[in-house]
N, C-alpha and C positions, 0 to 999 in steps of 0.2 A: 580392313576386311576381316570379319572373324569366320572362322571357318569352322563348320556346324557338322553335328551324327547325323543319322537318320531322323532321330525322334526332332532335330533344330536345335539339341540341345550344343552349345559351342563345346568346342576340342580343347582340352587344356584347363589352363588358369584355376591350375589346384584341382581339379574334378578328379575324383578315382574312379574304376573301373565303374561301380556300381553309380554313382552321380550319373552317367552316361551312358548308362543300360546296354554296357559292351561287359564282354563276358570278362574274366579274373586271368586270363591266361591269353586272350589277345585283345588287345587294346590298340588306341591311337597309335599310327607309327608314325607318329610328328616328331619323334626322338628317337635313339637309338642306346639301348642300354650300351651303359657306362660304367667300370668297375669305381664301383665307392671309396676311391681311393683320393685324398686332398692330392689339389695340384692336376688331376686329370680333368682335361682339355672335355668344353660340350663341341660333340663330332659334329652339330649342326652348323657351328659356327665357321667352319672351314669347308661347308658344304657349296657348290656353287650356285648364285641368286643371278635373275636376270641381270644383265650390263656387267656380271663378272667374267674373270679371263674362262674362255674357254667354253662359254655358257652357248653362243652360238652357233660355234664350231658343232658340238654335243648335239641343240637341237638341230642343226641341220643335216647332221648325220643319220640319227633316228628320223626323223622326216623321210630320208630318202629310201633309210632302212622299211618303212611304212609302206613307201612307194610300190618297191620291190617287190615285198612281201604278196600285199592284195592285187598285184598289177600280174603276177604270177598266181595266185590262188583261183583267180576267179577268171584269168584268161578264156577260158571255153565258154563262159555263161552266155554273155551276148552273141553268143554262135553257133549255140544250142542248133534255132531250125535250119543252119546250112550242115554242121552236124549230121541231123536227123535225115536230111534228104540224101548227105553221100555218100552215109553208111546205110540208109533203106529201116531208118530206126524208128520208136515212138520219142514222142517226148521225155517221157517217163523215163525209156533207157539213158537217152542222152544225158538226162537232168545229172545220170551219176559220176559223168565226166566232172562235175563241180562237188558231190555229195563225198566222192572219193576223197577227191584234195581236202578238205574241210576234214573228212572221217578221218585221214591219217593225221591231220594235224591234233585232232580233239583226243589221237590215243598217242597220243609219243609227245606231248605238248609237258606230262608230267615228268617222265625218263629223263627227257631233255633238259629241264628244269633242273632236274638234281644234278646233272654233268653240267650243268653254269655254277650249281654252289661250291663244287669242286675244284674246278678249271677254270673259272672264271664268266661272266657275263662276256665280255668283249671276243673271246676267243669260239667262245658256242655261238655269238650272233654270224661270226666272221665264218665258223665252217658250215652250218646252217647256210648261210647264203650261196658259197660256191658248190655246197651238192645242190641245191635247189637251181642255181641258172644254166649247172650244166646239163642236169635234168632237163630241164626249159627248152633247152638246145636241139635236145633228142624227140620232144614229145610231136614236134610236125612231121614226123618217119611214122610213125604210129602205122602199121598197116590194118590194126580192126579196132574196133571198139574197144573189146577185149585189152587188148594191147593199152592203147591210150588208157581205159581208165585205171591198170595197173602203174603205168606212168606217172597218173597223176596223181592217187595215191601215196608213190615212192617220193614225189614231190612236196605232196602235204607234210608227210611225215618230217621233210627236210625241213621246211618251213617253222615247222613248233618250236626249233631253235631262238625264234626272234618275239613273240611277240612278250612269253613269262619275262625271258631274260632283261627284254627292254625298259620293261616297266619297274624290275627287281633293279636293273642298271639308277633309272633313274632315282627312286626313293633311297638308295644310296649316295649319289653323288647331285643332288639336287635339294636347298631347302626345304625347308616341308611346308611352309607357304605358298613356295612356289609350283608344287607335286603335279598339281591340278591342273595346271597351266602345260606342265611340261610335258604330262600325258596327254593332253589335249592336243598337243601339236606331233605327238607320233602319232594318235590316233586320225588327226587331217592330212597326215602324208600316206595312211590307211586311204583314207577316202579318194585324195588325189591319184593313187594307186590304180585303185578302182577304175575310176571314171576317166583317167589316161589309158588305160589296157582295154574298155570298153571300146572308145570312141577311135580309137588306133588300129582294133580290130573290126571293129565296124566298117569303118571306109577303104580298109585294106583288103579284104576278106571279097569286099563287093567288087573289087580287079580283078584282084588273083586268087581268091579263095581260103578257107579258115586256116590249111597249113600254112603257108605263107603270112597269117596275120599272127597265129602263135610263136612263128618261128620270128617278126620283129620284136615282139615280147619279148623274148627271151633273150636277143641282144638290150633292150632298154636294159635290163634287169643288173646284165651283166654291168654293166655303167654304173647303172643306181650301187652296186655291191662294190666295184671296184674304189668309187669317190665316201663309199660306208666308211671303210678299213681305213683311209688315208685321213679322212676327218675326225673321228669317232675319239676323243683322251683317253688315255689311260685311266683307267678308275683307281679314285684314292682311299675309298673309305670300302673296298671287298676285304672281306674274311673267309677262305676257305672252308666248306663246311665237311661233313662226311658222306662216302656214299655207301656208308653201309647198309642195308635193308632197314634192318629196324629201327636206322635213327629216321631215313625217308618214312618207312611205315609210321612213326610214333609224330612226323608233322602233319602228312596227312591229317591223321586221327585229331590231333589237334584243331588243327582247321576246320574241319569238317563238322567238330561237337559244339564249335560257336555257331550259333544261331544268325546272327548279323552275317557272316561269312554265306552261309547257306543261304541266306535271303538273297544275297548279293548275287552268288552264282544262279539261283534259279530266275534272278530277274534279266544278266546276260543273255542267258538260252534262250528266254520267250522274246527279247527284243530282235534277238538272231532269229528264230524263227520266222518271223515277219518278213523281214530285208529279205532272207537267203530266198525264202516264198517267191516275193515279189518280181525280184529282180532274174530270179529264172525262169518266170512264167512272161514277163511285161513281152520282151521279143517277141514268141508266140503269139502274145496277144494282137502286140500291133502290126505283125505284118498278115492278120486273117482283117477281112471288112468290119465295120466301115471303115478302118485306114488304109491298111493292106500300102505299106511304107518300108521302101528298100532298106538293105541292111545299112547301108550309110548311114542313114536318117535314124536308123535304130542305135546304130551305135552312137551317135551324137546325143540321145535320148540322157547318156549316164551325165551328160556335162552338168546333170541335177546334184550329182558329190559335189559340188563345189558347195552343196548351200552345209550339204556333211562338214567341208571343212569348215566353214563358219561356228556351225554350230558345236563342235568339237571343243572350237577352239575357245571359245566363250565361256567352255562350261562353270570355270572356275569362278565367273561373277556370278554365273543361274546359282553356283551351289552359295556362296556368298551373300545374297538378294532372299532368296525364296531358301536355304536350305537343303541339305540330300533329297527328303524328304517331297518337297516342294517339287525341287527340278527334275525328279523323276517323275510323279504326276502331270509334267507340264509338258514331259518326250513323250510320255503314253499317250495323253490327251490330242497333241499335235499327231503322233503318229496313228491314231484312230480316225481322227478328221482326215487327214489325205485318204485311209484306203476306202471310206464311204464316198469322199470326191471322185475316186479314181472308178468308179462303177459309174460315171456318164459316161454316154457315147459319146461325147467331145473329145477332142484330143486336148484343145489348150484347157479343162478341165480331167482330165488325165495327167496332163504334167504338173500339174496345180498338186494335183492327189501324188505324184513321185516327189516332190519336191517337200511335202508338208512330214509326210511317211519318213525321205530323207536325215529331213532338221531334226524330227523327232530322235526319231534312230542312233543317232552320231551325237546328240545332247545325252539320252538315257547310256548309252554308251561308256561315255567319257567319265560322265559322273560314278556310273558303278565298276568301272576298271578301276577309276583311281583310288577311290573309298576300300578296296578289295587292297591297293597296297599302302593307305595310312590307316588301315586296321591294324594288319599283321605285323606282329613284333618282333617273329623269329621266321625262320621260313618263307621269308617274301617271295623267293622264286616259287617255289613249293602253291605258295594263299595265290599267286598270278597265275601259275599254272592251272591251278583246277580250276579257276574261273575262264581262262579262255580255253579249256576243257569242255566245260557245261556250253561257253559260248559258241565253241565248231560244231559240238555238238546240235546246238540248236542251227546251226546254219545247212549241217548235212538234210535235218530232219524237216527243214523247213523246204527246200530245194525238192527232197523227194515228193513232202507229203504235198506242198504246192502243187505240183506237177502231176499228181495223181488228182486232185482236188479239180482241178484245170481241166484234166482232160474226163471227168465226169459229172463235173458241173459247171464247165467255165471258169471266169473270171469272178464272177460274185464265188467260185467255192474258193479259190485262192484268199479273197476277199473276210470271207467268213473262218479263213484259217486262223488269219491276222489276227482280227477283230477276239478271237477263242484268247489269243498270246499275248493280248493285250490287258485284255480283263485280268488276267492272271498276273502280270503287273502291278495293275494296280490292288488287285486283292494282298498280294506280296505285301506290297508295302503299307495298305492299309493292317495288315497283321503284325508286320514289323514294330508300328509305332503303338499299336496296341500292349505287344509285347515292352516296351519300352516303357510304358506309362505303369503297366506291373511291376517294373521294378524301381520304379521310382525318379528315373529317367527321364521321362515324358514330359515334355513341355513345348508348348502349343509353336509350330514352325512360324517365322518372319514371314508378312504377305510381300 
């Protein structure tokens, strides 16, 4: 498998920065500088590859890390309109019980980041998790609105601990062959996450009510964190970095003034925009006519993550077969096709449109999470943070503006939110490769 830029052009085999229309200061992180000194060891060779020790343990720790995370993040969403009825709320207010969590994660996602380059990844994943489930624990007390979505907020914020770290964890202690694959499979314990806290709260909620379905959340969670910590190795290849301001300020700046990095983060956001849209309005949607389908049934609705994990986890053949390039136009395209599906008045045409939206979603995902950590050369936590920065970001604003969109135009306005984030997409990355072909870069992607 060769593993391709943006523009298709492949990673490696003698290309220098400019061969590959990646900027002079961040480049492929398929390698990890090494001082030029005879006799020092390449760090990738002692990195761990699938069927080596330790390699399952790892992924199945971040899997469950994944779990946690979105199974906690997005707890209130499928709950919105029991929510709305028992606090006497709009849509719109509820939606911020979910816009909150995503907000504090997308502002404390970079802070966070810099105390894992410090302290370590494993240790920021681990207190990150235990403030977040304790949180978890407290958020079914909630006595107003008010209350809960400061709550959930305080939770977000706890949460930004895992997802930079994770992915900085893996491009560290992971092949670079393998990168692709191994983000893929945190980002399907993302989705599994998801669509277990949905369908959990859904059927639970329809008993006893939304307190009592966030409050079994947040025992899962506790599980998922406590078997994190006990699975999770020790990392071999971390290097302590500084938290001084202006060495954090001067990666920022770095990051940011690559162009491929900025592509990357602003095609995260628009993909989140979509999901976060959808999946806080779809409730609303289906329990008004023609469905008008109990919360059970709604909450059974997310078992469509599963097709997320799939596609997640695959991405690393989409980027292989078609290119970055490629399998981002081909999540934009799928996730365009469901939300015009999802505007019949059919239901099994509606799941059809959650499912297509889904695959799309969790493919363009994967692909530009993991590209965001074999770009960066220095600063990995840092290049992951501000990407799932841009990407909370897009999940708060999609959730809100959804939800505004919904409740003044329906469902086609939710619909026409997408379809806005989508196009931007693929403009993104029609620009991208444009820019790429200027410098020399450019060469036509594999069909």
């Amino acid at each position: 498998m060769h593993w391709t830029d943006e523009s298709g052009a492949p990673y490696g085999h003698g290309m220098t920065p400019a061969d590959t229309g990646a900027s002079t200061t961040v480049g492929a992180a398929a390698s990890v500088s090494t001082p030029d000194v005879p006799g020092t060891p390449d760090v990738s060779d002692s990195r761990t590859a699938p069927g080596g020790p330790g390699y399952r343990r790892m992924s199945l720790a971040l899997f469950l890390a994944g779990v946690a995370t979105f199974a906690l993040l997005y707890s209130t969403q499928a709950l919105l309109p029991l929510i709305s009825g028992d606090m006497g709320v709009t849509a719109g207010d509820a939606s911020w019980t979910v816009a909150a969590a995503t907000g504090g994660l997308a502002v404390f996602v970079l802070p966070m980041s810099a105390l894992s380059e410090r302290f370590g990844r494993r240790t920021v994943m681990t207190a990150s998790l235990a403030v977040a489930v304790t949180v978890g624990l407290l958020v079914p007390f909630a006595p107003s609105l008010p209350a809960l979505v400061a709550l959930r907020a305080v939770q977000g914020a706890a949460l930004a601990g895992l997802p930079a770290s994770a992915t900085a964890y893996l491009a560290e202690e992971v092949t670079p062959r393998a990168l692709v694959t191994a983000i893929g499979l945190f980002v399907a314990g993302n989705s599994v996450g998801g669509m277990s806290g949905r369908v959990i709260t859904g059927w639970v909620a329809q008993e006893w009510g939304w307190r009592v379905a966030v409050g079994v959340i947040g025992v899962v969670a506790v599980a998922c964190a406590v078997a994190f910590r006990l699975l999770l190795p020790t990392p071999k290849h971390f290097t302590p970095g500084s938290l001084r301001p202006r060495v954090l300020a001067r990666t920022v700046r770095d990051h940011l003034a690559d162009p491929l990095l900025r592509r990357l983060y602003a095609i995260g956001a628009l993909f989140m925009t979509v999901f976060g849209g959808v999946y806080t309005v779809i409730g609303y949607r289906l329990t008004e006519a023609p469905f008008s389908l109990p919360q059970g049934v709604i909450g059974s609705i997310f078992l469509v993550y599963l097709v997320g994990t799939v596609s997640a986890s695959t991405a690393g053949r989409l980027v292989g077969r078609l290119g970055r390039r490629g399998a981002l136009y081909l999540g934009g395209g799928t996730t365009a096709a469901g939300l015009l599906l999802s505007l019949a008045p059919s239901l099994p045409l509606v799941l059809l449109g959650l499912v297509l939206i889904t695959a799309g979603f969790f493919a363009g995902h994967a692909v530009a999470s993991s590209a965001v950590s074999r770009t960066a050369t220095h600063g990995r936590a840092q290049a992951s943070a501000l990407y799932q920065s841009a990407y909370y970001i897009g999940s708060s604003a999609g959730s809100t503006v959804g939800a505004m969109a919904f409740h003044s135009g329906g469902w086609a306005g939710t619909v026409g939110v997408g379809l806005l984030a989508v196009l931007g997409v693929v403009a993104i990355t029609v620009a991208g490769s444009l820019a790429a072909r200027r410098t020399g870069g450019g060469v036509p992607a594999r069909a």
